[in-house]
N, C-alpha and C positions, 0 to 999 in steps of 0.2 A: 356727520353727526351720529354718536352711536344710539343703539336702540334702547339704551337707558335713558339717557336724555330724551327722546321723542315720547316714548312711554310715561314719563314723569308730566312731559306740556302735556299730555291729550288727557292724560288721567285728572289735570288740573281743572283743565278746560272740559270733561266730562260731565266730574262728579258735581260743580258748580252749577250745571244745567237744570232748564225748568224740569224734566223730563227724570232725572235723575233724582231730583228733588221730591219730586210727585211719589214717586218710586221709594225712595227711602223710609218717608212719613206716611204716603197713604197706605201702602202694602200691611207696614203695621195694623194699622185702626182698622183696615179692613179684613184682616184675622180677629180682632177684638168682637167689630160691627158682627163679621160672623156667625160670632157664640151666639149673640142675640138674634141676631134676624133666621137662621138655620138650630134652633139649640138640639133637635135632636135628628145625628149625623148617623145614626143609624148603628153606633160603633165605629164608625170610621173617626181617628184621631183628626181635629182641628188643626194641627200640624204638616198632615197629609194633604188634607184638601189644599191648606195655603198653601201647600209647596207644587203641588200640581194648577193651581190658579196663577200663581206668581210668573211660572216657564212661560204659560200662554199670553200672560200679558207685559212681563217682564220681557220676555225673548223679542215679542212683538215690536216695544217699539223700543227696543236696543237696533232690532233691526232696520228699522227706520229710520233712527238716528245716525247711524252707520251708511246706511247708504244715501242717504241728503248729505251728511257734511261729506263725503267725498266728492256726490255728482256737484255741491256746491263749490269745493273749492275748484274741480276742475273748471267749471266756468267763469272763476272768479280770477283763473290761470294761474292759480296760488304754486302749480309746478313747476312756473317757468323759473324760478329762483333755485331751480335744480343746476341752471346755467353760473347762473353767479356762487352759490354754495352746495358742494355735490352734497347731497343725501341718496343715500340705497335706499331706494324703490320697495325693499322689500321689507325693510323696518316702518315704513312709512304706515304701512296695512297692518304688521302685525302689533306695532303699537297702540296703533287705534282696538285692533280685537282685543287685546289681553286688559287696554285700561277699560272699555266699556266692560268686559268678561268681568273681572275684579270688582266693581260697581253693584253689578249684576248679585256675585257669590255674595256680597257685604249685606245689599240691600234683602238676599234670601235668608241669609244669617239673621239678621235682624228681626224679619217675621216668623220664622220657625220658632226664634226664641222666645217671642209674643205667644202663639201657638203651641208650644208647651206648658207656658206659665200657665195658660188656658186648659189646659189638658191637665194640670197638674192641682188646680183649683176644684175640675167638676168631676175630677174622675179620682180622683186621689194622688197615692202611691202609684206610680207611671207602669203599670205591667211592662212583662218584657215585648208584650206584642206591637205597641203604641212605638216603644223604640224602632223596633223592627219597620215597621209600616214610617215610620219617619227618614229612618236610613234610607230605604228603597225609594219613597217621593222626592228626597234631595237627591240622589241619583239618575233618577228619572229628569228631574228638572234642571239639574244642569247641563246634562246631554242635549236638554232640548234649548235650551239657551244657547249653548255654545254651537248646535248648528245655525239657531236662528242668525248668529253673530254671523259667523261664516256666508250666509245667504247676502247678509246685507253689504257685508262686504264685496260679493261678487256681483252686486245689480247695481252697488256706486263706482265699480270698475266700469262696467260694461253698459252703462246709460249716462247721460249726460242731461238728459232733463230731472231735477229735483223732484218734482212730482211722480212720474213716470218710476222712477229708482223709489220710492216711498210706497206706490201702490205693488209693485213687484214683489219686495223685499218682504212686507207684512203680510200679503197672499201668500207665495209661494212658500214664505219662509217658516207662517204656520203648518203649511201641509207638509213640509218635510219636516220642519221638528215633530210631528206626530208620529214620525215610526220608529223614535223612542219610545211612546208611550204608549203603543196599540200591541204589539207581538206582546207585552208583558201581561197584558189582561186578557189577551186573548188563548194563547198558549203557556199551559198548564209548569211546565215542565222548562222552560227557560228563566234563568235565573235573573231577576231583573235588575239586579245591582251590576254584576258583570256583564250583561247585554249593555247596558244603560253607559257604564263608563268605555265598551272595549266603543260603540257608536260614536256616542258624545266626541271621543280622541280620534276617531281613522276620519268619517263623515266631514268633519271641518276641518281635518288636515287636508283632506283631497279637496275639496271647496278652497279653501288657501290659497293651496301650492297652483289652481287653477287660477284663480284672479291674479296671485304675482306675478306668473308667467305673462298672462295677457296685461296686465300694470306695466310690465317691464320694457314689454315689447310695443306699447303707446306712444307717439310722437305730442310732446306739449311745447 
């Protein structure tokens, strides 16, 4: 089965989720709720903030969803039909990343664009800075989602209890997405759009290439 096909089912079976759902509609409103319940951000663009709030709770339970429905199907032996229909081991995981991923980039898309209407209502004409500072939080925040993805990916390889893979995957996976977003506020002089995307690309490539390896090398 190629990785289009696999990619198309999980994306279906994804985006259709409570989880997913919550994520699409609430992320919204709660860039709206925002304005009002924070209305003075100090200068920081409402855009910004959603897009760095969305990584932490976006990335969260991406990652948790990632690693339940793997450690779930392993126990559900949903791999032994590797026996009767081969499928590659290794489309199986990155199917699942790049449909949750895509989920992810649509449902952030969505509130940033909430987020500027907002920006664009109380602030005016959008200065060029508001752009700038929105470039760099959508960068910042998909580096940090697509590690979270990555994490959760690798605690539904490497646990087998559903819960166990859920409490792993949303711990550990917020403390590693964070060092996308701490050297850029921290240190002056790194650029946070190229730190943000060179992370976001090597970080869950290597996270990946680790859990297919050990996926591959699993007896089901």
């Amino acid at each position: 089965m190629s990785l289009k096909i696999l990619f198309l089912d999980e994306l279906k079976g994804f985006y259709k989720s409570k989880v997913m759902i919550i994520l699409w509609v609430g992320m919204p409103l709660l860039s709206l709720l925002f304005h009002y319940i924070v209305p003075d951000t100090e200068g920081i663009p409402i855009s910004s903030i959603v897009a760095i709030i969305f990584s932490s709770i976006g990335g969260m339970l991406a990652s948790a969803m990632l690693s339940t429905s793997i450690a779930s199907e392993k126990i559900r032996h949903v791999y032994d039909l590797f026996l009767i229909r081969p499928v590659r081991r290794t489309n199986i995981l990155l199917a699942k990343f790049f449909a949750v991923y895509l989920c992810l980039i649509i449902a952030t898309g969505i509130s940033l664009v909430v987020g500027l209407i907002i920006d664009q209502l109380t602030i005016g004409t959008l200065p060029e800075y508001v752009i700038d500072q929105t470039i760099e939080s959508l960068s910042i925040s998909l580096a940090a989602m697509a590690i979270s993805c990555s994490i959760g990916i690798f605690f539904g390889v490497m646990v087998s209890s559903v819960p166990v893979a859920a409490i792993l995957s949303v711990y550990l996976g917020n403390q590693l997405s964070a060092i996308s977003i701490l050297p850029t506020l921290l240190i002056d002089f790194i650029d946070p759009i190229i730190y943000s995307l060179l992370l976001g690309s090597i970080v869950p490539a290597i996270i990946l290439i680790i859990s297919i390896t050990i996926f591959a090398r699993k007896q089901f």
